[in-house]
KEDO-987073 format. One record per atom (N, C-alpha, C, O): x, y, z; residue in one letter. Coordinates in steps of 0.05 Angstrom, whole numbers, plus 5000, padded with zeros to 4 digits. Example, Ala and Ser with C-alpha at 12.3 -4.5 7.8 and 13.67 -1.06 7.14 Angstrom:
2
526448865156A
524649105156A
526449345156A
528549345169A
525749555142S
527349795143S
525850015157S
526850235161S
***
This chain:
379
586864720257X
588564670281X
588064390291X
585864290291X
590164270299X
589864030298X
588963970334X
588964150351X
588063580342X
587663700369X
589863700390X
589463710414X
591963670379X
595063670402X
595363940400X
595864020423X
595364120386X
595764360376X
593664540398X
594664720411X
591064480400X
589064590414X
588964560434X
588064730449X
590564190447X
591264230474X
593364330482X
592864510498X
595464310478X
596564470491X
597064830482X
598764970493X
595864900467X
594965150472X
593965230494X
594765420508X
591665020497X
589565070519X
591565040554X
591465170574X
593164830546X
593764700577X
595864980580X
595865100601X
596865030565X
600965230564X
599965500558X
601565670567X
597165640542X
596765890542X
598665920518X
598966160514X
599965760500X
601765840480X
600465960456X
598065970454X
601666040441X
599266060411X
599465890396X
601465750393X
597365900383X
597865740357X
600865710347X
601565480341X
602565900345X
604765810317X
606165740337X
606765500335X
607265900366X
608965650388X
607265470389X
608665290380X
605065370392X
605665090395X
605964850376X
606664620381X
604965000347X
605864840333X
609464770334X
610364540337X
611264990331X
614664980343X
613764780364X
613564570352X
613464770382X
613564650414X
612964380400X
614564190404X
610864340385X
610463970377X
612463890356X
613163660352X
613164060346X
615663960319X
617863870330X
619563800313X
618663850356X
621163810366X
621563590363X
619663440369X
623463480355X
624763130343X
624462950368X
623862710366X
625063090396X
624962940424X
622262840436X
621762650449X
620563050427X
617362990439X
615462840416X
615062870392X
614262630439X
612062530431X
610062580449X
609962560474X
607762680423X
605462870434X
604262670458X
603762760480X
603862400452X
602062220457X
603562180498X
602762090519X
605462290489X
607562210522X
608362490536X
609662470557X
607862720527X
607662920542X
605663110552X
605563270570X
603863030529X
600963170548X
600663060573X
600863210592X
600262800575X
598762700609X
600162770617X
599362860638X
603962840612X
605262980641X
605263150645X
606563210665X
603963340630X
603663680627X
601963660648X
602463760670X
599163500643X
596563520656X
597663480689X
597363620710X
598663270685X
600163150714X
601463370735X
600763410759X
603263460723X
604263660733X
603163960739X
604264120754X
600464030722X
599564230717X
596964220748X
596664400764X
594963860746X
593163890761X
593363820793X
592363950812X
595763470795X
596663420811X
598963480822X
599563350842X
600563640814X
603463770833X
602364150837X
602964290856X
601164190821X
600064420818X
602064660812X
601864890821X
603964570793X
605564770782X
604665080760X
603765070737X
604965260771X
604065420749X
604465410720X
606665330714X
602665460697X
602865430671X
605165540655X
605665490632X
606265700672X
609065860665X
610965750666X
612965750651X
610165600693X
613665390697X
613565140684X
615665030676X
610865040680X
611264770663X
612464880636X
614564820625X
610465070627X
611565120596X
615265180595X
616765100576X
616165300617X
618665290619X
620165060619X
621965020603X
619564900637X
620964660639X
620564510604X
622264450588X
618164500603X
617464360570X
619764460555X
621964340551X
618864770545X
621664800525X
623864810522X
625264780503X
624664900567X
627364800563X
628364510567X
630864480568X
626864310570X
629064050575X
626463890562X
624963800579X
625863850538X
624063650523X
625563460521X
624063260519X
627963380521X
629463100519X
627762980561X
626762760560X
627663040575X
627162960593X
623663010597X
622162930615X
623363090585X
619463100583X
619162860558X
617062810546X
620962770553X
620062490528X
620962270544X
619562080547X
623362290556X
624262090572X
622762010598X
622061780597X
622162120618X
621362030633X
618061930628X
616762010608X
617161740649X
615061550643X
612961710666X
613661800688X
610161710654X
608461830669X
607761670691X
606661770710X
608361400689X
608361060711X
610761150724X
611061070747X
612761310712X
615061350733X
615161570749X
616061550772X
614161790739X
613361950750X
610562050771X
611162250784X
608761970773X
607161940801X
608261820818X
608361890842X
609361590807X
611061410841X
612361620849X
611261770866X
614561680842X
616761850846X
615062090864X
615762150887X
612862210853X
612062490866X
610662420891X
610062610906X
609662050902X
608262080913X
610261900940X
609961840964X
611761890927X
614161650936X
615161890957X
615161830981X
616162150950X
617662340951X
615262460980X
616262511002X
612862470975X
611562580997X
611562341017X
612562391039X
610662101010X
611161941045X
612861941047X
613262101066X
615961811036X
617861781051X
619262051067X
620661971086X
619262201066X
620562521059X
617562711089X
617662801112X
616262701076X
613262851089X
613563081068X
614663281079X
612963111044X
613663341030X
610563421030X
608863241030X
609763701029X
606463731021X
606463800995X
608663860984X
604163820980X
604163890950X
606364210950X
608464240938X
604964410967X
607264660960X
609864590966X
611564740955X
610664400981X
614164410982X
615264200963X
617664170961X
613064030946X
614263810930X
615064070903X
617264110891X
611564250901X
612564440877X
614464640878X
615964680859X
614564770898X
617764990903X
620364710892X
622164780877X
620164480900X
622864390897X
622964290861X
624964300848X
620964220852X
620464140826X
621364410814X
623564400803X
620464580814X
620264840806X
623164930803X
623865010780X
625164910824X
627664990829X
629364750818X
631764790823X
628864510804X
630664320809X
628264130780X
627863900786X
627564180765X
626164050747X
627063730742X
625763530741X
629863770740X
631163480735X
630163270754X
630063050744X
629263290783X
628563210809X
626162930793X
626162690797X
624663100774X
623462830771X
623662630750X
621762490741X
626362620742X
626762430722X
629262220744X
630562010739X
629162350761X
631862120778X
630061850783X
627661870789X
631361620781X
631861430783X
629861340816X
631161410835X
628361260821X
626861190841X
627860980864X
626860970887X
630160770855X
631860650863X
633660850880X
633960850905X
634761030861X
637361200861X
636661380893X
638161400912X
633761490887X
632561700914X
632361520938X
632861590961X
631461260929X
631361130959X
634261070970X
634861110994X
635860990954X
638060940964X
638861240978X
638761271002X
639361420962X
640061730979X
638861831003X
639961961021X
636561750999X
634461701025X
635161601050X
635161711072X
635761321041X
637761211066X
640061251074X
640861201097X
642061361050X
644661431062X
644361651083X
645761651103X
642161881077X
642362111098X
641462011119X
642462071141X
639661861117X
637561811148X
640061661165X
640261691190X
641861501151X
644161311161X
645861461173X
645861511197X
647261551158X
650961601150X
650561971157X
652862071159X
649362101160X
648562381160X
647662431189X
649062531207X
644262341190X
642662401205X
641862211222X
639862211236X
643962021222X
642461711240X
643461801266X
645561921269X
641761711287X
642561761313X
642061991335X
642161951359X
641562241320X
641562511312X
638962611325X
637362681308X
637962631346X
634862741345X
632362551348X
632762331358X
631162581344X
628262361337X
627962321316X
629062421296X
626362151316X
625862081292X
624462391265X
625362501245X
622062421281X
620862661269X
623362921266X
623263111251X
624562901277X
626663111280X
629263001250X
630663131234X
628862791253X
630862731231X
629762741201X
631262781182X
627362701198X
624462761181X
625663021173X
627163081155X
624363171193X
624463411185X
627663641175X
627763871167X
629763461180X
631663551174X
633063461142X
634663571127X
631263161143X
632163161107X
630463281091X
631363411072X
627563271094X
627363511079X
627763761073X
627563851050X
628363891094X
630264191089X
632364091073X
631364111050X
634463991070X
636363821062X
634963811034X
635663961015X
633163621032X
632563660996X
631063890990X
631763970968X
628764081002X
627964320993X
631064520987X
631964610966X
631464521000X
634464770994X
636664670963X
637364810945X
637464290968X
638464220946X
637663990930X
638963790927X
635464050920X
634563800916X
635363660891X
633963470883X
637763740878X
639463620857X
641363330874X
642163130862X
641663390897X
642263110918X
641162870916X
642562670919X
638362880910X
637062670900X
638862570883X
640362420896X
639562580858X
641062440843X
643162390853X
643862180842X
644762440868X
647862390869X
648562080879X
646761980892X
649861970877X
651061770880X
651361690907X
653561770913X
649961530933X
650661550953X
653861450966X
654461420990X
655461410943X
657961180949X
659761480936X
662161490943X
659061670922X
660061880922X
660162150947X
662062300954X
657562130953X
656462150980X
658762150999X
660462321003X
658661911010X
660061751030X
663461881035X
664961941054X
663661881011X
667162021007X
667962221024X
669762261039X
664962441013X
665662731027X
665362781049X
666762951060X
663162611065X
661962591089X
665262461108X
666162521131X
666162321091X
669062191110X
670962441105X
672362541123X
670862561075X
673062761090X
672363031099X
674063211103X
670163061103X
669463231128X
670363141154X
671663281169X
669262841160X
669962761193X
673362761192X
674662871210X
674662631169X
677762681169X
678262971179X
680262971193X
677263221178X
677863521180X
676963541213X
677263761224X
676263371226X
676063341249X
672263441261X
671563451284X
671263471246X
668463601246X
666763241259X
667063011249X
665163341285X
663563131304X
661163091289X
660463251272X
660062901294X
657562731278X
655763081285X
654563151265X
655363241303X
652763421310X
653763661290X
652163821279X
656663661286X
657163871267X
656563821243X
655463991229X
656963531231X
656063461199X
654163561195X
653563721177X
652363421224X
648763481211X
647963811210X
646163891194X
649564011230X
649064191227X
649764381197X
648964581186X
651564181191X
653564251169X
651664321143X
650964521130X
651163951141X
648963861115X
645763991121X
644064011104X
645664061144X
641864171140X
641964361135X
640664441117X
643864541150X
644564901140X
645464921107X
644665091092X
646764761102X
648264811073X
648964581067X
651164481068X
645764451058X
647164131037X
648764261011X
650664111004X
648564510996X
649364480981X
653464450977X
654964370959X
653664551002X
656664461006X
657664140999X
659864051003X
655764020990X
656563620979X
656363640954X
657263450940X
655063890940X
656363860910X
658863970903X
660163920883X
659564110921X
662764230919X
664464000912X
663663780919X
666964040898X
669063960898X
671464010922X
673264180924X
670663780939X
672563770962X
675863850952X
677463950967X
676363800921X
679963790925X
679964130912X
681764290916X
677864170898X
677864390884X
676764650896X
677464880890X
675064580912X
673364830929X
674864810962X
676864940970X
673364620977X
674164521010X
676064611008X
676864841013X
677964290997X
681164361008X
683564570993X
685964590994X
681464700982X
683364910970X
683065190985X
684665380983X
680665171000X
679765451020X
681265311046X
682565471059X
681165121054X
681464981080X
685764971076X
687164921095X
686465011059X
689565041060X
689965351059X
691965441069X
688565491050X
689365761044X
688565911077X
689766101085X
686665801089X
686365821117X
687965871131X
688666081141X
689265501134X
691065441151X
693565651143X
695065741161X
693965711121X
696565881108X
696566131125X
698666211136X
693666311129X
693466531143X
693866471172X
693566681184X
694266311187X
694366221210X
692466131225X
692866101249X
689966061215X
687365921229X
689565541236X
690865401222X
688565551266X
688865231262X
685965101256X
683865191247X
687064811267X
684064611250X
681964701269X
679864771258X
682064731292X
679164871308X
677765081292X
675565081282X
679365261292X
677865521276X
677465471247X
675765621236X
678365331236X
677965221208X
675465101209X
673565171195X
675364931225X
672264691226X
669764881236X
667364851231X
671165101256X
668665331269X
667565431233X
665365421221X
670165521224X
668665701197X
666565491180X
664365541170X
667965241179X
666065061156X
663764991170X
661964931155X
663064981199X
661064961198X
658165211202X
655865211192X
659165371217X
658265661216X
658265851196X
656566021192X
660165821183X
659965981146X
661065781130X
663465811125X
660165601120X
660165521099X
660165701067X
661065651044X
659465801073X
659565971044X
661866101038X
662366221017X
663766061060X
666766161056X
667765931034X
669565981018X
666565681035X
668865491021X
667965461003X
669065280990X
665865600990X
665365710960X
666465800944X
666265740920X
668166010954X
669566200943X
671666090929X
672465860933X
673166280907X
675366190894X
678266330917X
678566530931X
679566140911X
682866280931X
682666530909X
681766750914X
683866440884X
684566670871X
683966880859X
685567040848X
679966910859X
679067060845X
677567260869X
677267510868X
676667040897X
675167220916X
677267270939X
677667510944X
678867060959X
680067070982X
682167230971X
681767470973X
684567160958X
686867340961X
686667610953X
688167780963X
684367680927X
684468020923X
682868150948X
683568380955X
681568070958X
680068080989X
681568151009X
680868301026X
683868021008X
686268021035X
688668251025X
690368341040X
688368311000X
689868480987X
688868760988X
690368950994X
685968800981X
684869040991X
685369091027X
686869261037X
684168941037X
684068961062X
686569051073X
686369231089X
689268951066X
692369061075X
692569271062X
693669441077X
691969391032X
690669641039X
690269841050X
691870001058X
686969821052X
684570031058X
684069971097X
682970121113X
685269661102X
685069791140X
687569741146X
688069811169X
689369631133X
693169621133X
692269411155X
691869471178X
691769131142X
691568961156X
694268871151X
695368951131X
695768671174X
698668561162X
698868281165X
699268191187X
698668121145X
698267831149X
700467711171X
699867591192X
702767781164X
705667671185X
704867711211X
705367551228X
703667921215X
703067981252X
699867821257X
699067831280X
698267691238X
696267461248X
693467721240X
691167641244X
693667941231X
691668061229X
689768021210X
687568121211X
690467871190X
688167671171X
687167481182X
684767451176X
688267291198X
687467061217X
685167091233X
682966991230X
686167281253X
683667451263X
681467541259X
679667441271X
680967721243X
679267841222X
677567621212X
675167631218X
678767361192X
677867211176X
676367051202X
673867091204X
677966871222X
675666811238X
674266881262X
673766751282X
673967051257X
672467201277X
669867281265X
667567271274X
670967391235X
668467511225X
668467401185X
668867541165X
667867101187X
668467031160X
666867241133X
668067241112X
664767371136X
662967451121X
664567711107X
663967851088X
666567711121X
667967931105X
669267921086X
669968121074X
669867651079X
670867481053X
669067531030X
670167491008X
665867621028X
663867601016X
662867891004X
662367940980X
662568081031X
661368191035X
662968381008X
665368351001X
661168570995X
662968740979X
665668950985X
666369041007X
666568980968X
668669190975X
667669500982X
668569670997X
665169500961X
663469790968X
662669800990X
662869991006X
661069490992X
658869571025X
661569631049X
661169781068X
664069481045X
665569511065X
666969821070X
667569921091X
667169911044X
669070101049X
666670441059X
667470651071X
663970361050X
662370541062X
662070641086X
661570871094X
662570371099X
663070401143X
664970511144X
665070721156X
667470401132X
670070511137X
670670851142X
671471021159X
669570801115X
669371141111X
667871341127X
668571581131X
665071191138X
662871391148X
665571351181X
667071521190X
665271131187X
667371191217X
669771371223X
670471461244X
670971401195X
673871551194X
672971801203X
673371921224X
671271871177X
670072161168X
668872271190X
669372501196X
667072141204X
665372171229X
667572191253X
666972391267X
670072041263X
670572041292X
673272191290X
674572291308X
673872151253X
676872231254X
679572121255X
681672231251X
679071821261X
680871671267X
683171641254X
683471881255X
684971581244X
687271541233X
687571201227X
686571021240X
689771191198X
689170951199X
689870781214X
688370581212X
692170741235X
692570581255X
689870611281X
689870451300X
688970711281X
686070761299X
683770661286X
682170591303X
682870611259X
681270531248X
681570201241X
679770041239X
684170161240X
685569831241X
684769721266X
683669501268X
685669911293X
684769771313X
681369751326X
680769571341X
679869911318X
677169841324X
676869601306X
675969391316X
677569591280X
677269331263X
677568991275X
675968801273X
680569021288X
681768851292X
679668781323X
678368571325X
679668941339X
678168971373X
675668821364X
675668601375X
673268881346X
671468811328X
670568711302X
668168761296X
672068561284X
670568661247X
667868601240X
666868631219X
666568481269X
663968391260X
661368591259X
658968541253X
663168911268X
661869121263X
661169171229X
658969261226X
661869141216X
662769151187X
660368961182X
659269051162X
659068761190X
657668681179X
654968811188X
653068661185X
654269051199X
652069191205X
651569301192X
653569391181X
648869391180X
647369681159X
648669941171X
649170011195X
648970061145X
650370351146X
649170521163X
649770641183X
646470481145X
643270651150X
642470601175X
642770761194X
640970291176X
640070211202X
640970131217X
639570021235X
644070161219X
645570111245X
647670231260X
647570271284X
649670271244X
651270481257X
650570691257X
649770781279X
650270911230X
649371171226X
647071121252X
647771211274X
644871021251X
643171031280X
644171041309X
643371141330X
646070901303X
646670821334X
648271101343X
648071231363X
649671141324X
651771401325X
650371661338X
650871801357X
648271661313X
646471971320X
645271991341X
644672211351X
644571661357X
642471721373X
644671801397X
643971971413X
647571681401X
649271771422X
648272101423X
646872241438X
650072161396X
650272491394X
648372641407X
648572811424X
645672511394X
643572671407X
642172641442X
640172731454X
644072511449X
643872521479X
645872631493X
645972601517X
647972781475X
649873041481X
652272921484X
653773041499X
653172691471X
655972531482X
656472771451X
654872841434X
659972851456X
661572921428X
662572741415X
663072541428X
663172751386X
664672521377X
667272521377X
668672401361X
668472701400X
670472651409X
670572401427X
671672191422X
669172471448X
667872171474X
667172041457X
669071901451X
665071991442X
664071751432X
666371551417X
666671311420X
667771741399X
670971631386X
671671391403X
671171151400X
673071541421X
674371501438X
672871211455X
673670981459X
671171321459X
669070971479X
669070711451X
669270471453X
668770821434X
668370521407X
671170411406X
671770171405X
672670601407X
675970521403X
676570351425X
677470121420X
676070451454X
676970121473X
674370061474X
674070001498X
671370031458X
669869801459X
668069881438X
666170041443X
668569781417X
668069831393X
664769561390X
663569531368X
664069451412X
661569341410X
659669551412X
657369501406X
660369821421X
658369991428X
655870031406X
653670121408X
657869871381X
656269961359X
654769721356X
653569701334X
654469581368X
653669311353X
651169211375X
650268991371X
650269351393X
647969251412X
645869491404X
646069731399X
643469271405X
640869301396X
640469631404X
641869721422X
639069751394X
638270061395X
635870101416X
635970231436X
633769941404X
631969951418X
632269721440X
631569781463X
632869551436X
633869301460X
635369331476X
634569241497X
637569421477X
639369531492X
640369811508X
640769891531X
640569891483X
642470171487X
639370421502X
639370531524X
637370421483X
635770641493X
634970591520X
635770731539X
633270401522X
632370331548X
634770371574X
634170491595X
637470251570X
638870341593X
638970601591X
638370711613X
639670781572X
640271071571X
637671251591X
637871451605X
635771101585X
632771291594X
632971201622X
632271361640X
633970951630X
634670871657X
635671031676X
634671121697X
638671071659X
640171271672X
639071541674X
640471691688X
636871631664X
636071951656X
634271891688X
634571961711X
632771731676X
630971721709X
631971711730X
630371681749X
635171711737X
635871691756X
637871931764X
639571981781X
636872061741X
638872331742X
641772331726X
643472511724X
641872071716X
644672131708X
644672091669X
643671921653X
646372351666X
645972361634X
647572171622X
648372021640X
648372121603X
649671851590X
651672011578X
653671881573X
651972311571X
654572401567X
656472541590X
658272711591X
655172361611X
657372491635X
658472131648X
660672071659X
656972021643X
657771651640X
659971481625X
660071411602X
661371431644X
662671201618X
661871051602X
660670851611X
662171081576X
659370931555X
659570671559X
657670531555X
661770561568X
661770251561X
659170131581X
658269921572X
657970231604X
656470081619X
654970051607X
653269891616X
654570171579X
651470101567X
651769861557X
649569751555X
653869701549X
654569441542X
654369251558X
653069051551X
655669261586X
654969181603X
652468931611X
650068981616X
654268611610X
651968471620X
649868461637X
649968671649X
648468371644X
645368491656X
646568481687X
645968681699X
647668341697X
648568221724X
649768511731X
649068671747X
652068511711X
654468731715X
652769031715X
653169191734X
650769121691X
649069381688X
647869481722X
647769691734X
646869121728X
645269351761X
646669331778X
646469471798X
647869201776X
650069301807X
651469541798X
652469681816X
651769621768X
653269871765X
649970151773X
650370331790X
648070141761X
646270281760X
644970271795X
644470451811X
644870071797X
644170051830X
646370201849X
645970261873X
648270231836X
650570321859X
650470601854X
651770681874X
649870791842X
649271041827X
647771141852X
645771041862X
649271361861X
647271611875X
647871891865X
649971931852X
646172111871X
646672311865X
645772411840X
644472261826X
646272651831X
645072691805X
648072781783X
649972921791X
647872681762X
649972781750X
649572931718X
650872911697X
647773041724X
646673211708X
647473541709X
647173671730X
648273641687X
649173901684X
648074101702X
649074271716X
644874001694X
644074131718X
644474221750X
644674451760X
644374021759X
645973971784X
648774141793X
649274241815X
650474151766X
652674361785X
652474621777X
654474751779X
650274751765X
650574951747X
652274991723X
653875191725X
652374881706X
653774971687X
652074991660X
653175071639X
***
């Protein structure tokens, strides 16, 4: 066994016959990829799993890059940036290419965000800490072109979006700058406006859900809007996709199963009909984005079991269909046990007070005399 053969056995855990394969490769020279194995193995502190990964899958870039190019780069990357060894290796790890970019190329990208992005924005340390989130989440950005950059950043502000929205834009979801503005953006951002969002609610969605302008028009949004007219007889002409979409974008995403499971447990459970089940939708859809298990089904049972029917209860979600959507233990129980201590049961109550802002709850609960408990009149 030869001794390239023995080291990197030793360094990669490979066997003998992979690593003889692993050194036969036409791209690698032994003499120029050990020290970066070691490099990467003692000083970035990548596990032996992921180097050996990166090795076999991209050896044209484990021959190419320079081990003189590479320490600058890793150490370049921690001062300018503040990266610590675990967040330089999560991003290496997720983004291997990261260290063959161009060291010129990162500083320039460096400065376009601190500039053109994040300049102005916060403190200094605050702006620190927002490009690195920014490259931990995408750190294929490093490479990009900052004069490519620059394009998308203008036609975002063209879409009417304020310097505090960009940045909220780019730290929540840099990866929205590798999108194709003509192909992704402005192809979600016309199909929008088509459903009746104007540019306000358009710029609300891109910067609050971004992950809507991921999507394909034709493969995710329109079969989406097609079920939905459907299974809650939404009707685009009367604005009921408009609605829906921004009010509650995640429903563009969310599956058809996970959606149609609520649907169903609500029908099945209160009875509703489908023009009754359209309108809790329409009143709310951001119910739809709650757990079956840990949220409605809970919230539901725990009414029941404080003696409301699901006739009443129906009936209270239908003109305030938030009933479903405030905290269990934050909200709803604690006022319920409120009202018990004061004699009054919660199925002899109009449910909506449990919703009820804090201001509005005690002047309603403070104004309460008497007992209104079954007890009380004999029955």
């Amino acid at each position: 066994m030869s001794q390239h053969v023995r080291t990197v056995v030793s360094l990669l855990s490979l066997s003998p016959a992979a690593a003889r394969t692993f050194l036969r490769h036409p791209q690698l020279q032994h003499d120029n990829v050990i020290p970066k194995v070691m490099f990467l193995l003692s000083d970035v502190g990548l596990s032996k799993e992921r180097v050996r990964e990166m090795v076999l899958r991209h050896p044209k870039m484990f021959n190419s890059v320079m081990l003189d190019d590479l320490v600058p780069t890793v150490e370049y990357l921690k001062g300018e940036v503040g990266m610590t060894d675990v967040e330089l290796k999560r991003m290496i790890k997720k983004h291997p290419r990261v260290v063959r970019y161009n060291r010129v190329t990162i500083k320039r990208n460096i400065s376009f965000f601190r500039t053109s992005v994040l300049g102005g924005l916060g403190t200094k340390k605050e702006r620190t800490r927002n490009l690195k989130r920014i490259y931990l989440q995408a750190p294929r950005l490093l490479g990009y072109d900052p004069k490519g950059l620059g394009v998308k950043v203008e036609y975002f502000k063209d879409m009417g979006l304020r310097d505090e929205e960009l940045r909220e834009l780019f730290v929540s979801c840099p990866s929205i700058l590798t999108y194709s503005t003509e192909n992704n953006i402005e192809a979600t951002r016309e199909w929008l406006e088509l459903q009746g969002l104007g540019e306000d609610k358009v710029c609300r969605c891109l910067v609050k859900y971004p992950n809507l302008f991921t999507l394909s028009v034709t493969q995710n949004l329109d079969p989406k809007v097609e079920w939905m007219e459907g299974r809650i007889g939404l009707e685009r002409e009367r604005g009921h996709v408009a609605r829906v979409v921004s009010m509650f974008p995640p429903i563009m995403w969310l599956s058809k199963n996970n959606l149609d499971s609520k649907l169903t447990y609500l029908q099945e459970t209160f009875g509703w009909d489908d023009d009754e089940l359209r309108g809790v939708i329409l009143g709310m859809p951001q119910i739809l984005g709650l757990g079956l298990e840990g949220n409605i089904k809970e919230t539901v049972e725990y009414y029941l079991s404080q003696g409301c029917s699901k006739g009443q209860l129906g009936e209270a979600i239908m003109d305030s269909p938030s009933l479903l959507a405030y905290s269990l233990e934050g909200r709803i129980k604690p006022r319920v046990e409120e009202m018990e201590g004061r004699g009054i049961k919660v199925r002899y109550a109009p449910l909506y007070v449990v919703g009820m802002p804090e201001k509005g709850w005690r002047k309603w609960i403070d104004g309460q005399g008497g007992t209104w408990s079954v007890s009380g009149v004999g029955v």
